[in-house]
Every structure is written in structure tokens, then in C-alpha cells.
C-alpha positions in Angstrom: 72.6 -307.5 152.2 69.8 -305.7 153.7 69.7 -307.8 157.0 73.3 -307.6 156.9 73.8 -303.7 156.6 70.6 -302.8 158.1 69.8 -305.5 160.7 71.3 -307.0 163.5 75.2 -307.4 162.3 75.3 -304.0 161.6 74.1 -302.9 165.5 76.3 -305.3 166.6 79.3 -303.9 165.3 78.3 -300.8 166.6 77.3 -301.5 170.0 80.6 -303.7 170.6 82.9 -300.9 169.1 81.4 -298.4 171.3 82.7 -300.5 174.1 86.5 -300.0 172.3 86.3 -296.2 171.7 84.1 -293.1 172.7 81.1 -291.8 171.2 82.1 -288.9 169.0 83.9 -291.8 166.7 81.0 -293.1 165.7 80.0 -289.6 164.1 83.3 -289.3 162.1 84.0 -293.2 161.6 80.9 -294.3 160.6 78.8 -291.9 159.5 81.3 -289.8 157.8 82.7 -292.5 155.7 79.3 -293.9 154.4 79.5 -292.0 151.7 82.7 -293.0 150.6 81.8 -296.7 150.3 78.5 -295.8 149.0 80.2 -293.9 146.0 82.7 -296.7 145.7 79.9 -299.6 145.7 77.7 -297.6 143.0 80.9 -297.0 140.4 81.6 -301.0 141.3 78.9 -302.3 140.5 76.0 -300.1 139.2 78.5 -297.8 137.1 77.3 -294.6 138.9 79.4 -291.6 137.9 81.5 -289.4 140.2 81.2 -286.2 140.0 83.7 -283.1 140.3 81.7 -282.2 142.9 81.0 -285.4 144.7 85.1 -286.2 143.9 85.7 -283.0 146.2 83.1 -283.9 148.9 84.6 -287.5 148.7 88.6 -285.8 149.1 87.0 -283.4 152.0 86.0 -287.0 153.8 88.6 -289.1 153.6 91.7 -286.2 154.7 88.8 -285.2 157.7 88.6 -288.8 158.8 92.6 -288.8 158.5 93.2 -286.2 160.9 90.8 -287.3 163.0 92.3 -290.9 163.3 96.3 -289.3 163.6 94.8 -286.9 166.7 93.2 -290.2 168.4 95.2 -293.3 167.6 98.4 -291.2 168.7 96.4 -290.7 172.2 94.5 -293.7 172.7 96.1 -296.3 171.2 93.2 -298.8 172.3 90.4 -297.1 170.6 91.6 -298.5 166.7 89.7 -301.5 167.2 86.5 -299.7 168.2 87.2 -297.2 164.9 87.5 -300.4 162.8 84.5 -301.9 163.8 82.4 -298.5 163.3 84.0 -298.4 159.6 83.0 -302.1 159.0 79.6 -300.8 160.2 79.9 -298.1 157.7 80.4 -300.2 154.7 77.9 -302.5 155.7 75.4 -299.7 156.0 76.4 -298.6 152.1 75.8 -301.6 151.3 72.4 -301.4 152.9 71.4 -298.4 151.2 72.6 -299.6 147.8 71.1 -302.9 148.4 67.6 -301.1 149.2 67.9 -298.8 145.9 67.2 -301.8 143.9 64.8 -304.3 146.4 61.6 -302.9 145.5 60.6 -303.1 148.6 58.3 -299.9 150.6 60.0 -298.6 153.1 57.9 -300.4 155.6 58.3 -303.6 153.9 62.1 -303.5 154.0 61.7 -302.6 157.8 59.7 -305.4 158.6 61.9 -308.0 156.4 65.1 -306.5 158.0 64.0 -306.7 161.8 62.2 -310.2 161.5 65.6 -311.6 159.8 67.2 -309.8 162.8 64.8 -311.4 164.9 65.9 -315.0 163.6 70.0 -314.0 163.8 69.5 -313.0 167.5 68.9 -316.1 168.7 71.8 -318.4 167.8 73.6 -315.7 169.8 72.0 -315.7 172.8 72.5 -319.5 172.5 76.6 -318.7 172.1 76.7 -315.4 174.7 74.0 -316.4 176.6 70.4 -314.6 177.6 70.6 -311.0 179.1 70.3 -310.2 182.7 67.1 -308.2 181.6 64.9 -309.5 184.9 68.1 -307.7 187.0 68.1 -304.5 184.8 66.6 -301.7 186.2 62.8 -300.8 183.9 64.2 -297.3 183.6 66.8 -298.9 182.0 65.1 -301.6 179.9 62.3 -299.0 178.6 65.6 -296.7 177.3 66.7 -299.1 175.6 63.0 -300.1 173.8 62.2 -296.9 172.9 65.6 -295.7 171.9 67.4 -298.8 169.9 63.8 -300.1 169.3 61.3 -298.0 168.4 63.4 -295.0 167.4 66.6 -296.5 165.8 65.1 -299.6 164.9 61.8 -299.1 163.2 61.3 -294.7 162.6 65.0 -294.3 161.8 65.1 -297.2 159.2 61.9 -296.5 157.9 62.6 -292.7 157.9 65.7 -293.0 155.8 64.5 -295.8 153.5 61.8 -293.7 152.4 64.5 -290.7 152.4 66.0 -292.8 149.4 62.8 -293.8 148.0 61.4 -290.3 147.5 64.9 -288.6 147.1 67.0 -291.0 145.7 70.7 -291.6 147.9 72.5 -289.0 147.3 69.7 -286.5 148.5 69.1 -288.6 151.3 73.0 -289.4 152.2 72.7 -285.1 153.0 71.1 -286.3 156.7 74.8 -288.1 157.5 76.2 -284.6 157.2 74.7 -284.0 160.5 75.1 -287.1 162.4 79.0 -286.0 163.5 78.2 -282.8 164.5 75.3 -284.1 166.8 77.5 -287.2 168.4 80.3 -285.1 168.9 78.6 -282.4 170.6 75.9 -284.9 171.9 78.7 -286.6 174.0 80.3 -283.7 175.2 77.0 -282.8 176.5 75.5 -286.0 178.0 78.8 -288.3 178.2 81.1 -285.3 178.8 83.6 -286.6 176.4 86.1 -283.6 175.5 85.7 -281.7 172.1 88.8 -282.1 170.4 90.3 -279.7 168.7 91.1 -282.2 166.5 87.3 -283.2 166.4 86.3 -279.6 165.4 89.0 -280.2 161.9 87.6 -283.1 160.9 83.7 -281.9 161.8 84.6 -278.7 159.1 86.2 -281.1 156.8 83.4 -284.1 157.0 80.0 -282.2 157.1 80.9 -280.0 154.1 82.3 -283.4 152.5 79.1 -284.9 152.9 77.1 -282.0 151.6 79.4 -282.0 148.5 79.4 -286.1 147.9 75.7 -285.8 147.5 76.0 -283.7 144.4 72.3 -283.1 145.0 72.9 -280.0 142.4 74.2 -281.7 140.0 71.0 -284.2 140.2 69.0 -281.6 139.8 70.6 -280.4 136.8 70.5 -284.1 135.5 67.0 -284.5 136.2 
């Protein structure tokens, strides 16, 4: 479950759905509904209460991501596949998170194990898609792409937010997602110059508030 939500089928699914459907889904398909399958995975199989408040955040969430998908799927009709995939990636990222909660694995550890499993999954694919035209790529290009899917989002991001849920527990830790929507929205008006919805602003000032109130991290602190 870690490779699987953390690893290489996870970036997959994202990196093929943002061929299907813009940017600023990501944000509101993937990372907004993480914490709806991460609540639903830890009453299925830890038994984790739900909260009023997390209930609420949860309710804020799901009716953001509605309004979001009604605005965009009556629009552009071929961006649903693209929105599917980014919610497959979601739950396979809960599933990461929950999966992690109970490894007992350091953060570094579980970054290591998840990107040398990656490591081994890449290659039967390159045997089935064939090897990249990286010797026709330009190095601006190729060095992007290390730093940015490999160093950053591949070793300091992972590593960042597993020890996020180590030290904090998830629901402290799920607080970062609250801003991932409003920086990939916004981020891809301002590099990609994808429009800002007005339908995108809704379901920003129903998710991030959502998120905040899924947490519960109040009512943690009161339990603790």
C-alpha cells in the first residue's frame, strides 16, 4: 500500500490525467478529496471516529467538489476521465497515509522503501511503453524534471509529509492539503494561464475550510 499510494502508480495516475484535464483539477480532485477517503478508510478499518466537526469539514468537501465537477463536466465534457484518474490518485494516496500511520517505518525509511519499489515497477513499463526520448530532450528540460518530480516531489515532499504524520498525527498533518487547491488553481492561472473559474473560486471557499474542519485538530487537542 505504500508503493501503491505513495510510489510510482500513484504519479502515474496523476501525470496521465493531467494530459485529460487542466491543472487547477488536480487541486480540487485530488487533493480536496483526500480527506474524504482518508476518514472513510480510518472508520473502515481502524474504527476512527467522526467528528461533528470533521462530519462538517467532510459535507463542505464533497458539495465543493460537486459544484466544481457540474461547472466543468458541463463545459468540457473530455476532462472526466482526467478527474477520475486524479480521484483514483486521491484514494490511493489515503491509503498511503493510513498505510504509513501503522508501518513503523521513519520517514526516511518509508521514502527510500517507496522509491526503490518504484524503482523496480518502472521498468516492466518502459519494457511495455518503451524508453523515453531523454538523449532528444532538451537538459533545461531533463534537470526540471529531476529537481522538481525528483528531488522535490519525490524525496522532500514525501519525506516532509511522512514526518508531518509522524510528529503530528494525520489529521494535523492532512491541514497542508487545505492549501494545495488554492496554490494549483492560482498557480495555473499564473504560469499555465488557465482561467479562474468562478466556479473554481466556490469550490476553493467550500474545500479549503472543508479541509481545515475534517482535521478536527481542536478536537485532538482536546482528546489529547
Amino acid at each position: 500500500m505504500l508503493v501503491l499510494g505513495g510510489g510510482l502508480p500513484f504519479g502515474l495516475l496523476v501525470l496521465v490525467g493531467a494530459q485529460w484535464a487542466p491543472a487547477a483539477h488536480i487541486g480540487v480532485f485530488m487533493a480536496g478529496s483526500v480527506p474524504l477517503f482518508t476518514a472513510l478508510g480510518g472508520r473502515i478499518f481502524a474504527g476512527e471516529a467522526v467528528t461533528r466537526s470533521r462530519l462538517l469539514g467532510l459535507v463542505c468537501i464533497a458539495a465543493g467538489i460537486a459544484v466544481f465537477a457540474a461547472s466543468t463536466w458541463t463545459d468540457m465534457a473530455s476532462t472526466w476521465r482526467g478527474d477520475l484518474l486524479f480521484v483514483l490518485a486521491a484514494i490511493l494516496w489515503s491509503g498511503y497515509s493510513l498505510a504509513f500511520r501503522r508501518c513503523g517505518m521513519t520517514p526516511w525509511r518509508g521514502a527510500a522503501f517507496v522509491n526503490a519499489w518504484s524503482t523496480v515497477l518502472l521498468l516492466p513499463v518502459l519494457l511495455i511503453a518503451g524508453v523515453p526520448r531523454l538523449r532528444t530532450a532538451p537538459w533545461s528540460d531533463l534537470a526540471y524534471q529531476a529537481l522538481g518530480q525528483g528531488v522535490i516531489a519525490g524525496m522532500v515532499g514525501l519525506v516532509a509529509y511522512t514526518a508531518a504524520i509522524a510528529r503530528l498525527g494525520a489529521p494535523r498533518a492532512s491541514l497542508s492539503a487545505a492549501l494545495v487547491p488554492v496554490m494549483t488553481v492560482f498557480g495555473a492561472a499564473w504560469l499555465l494561464n488557465e482561467p479562474v473559474t468562478q466556479a473554481s473560486l466556490i469550490a476553493l471557499g467550500l474545500v479549503v475550510p472543508g479541509v481545515a474542519l475534517a482535521a478536527d485538530v481542536r478536537g485532538d487537542t482536546e482528546r489529547n
